[in-house]
N, C-alpha and C positions, 0 to 999 in steps of 0.2 A: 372781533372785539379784543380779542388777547393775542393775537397777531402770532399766533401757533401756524406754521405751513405758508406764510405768506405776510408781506405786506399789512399793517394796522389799517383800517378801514372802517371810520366810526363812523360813516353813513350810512355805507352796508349793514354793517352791524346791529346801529339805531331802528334801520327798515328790517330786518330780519326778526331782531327782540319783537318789532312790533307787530310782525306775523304773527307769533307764539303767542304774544300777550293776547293780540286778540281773539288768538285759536281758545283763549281761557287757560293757557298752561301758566301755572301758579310762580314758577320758577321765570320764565319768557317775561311777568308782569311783573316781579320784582325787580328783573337785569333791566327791565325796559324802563321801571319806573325811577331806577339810579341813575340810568344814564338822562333821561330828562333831569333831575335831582342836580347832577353834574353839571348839564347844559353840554354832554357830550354826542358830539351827530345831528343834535338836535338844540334848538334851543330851551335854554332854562327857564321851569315853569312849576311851581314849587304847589300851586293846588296839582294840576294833574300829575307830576310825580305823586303826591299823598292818596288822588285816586287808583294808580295801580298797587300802591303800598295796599293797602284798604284793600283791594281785590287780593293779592295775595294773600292778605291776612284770612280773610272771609275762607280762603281754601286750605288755610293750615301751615302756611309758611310764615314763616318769623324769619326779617331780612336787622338784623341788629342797626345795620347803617341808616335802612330806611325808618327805621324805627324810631331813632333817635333822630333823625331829620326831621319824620312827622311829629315829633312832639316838639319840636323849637319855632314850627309854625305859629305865627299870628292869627289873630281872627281877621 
């Protein structure tokens, strides 16, 4: 994702976050719910970003970006 050792690869990266996000790691759900957020790797989709923001939240992480993303949401 941050192209540390190699090559940027936001699909690997997209599919990787989404490992972790859904292994439940808090941290894995917020990187994965920005990068939907983004539309990067992935395409942009502004409920389910706001549902991994939500799942992170639910475990104790506070993602500031995601945060202010989920509250600019519409109903």
């Amino acid at each position: 994702a941050n192209a540390i050792g190699g090559p940027q690869d936001d699909l690997a990266a997209a599919r990787w976050l989404k490992v972790a996000a859904d292994s439940g790691n808090p941290v894995g759900q917020a990187r994965f719910g920005r990068l939907i957020a983004l539309g990067i790797g992935v395409d942009p989709d502004p409920v389910e970003a706001g549902k991994w923001y939500l799942l992170a939240r639910a475990a104790g992480l506070d993602d500031p970006y995601l945060r202010d993303f989920f509250a600019g949401l519409t109903d």
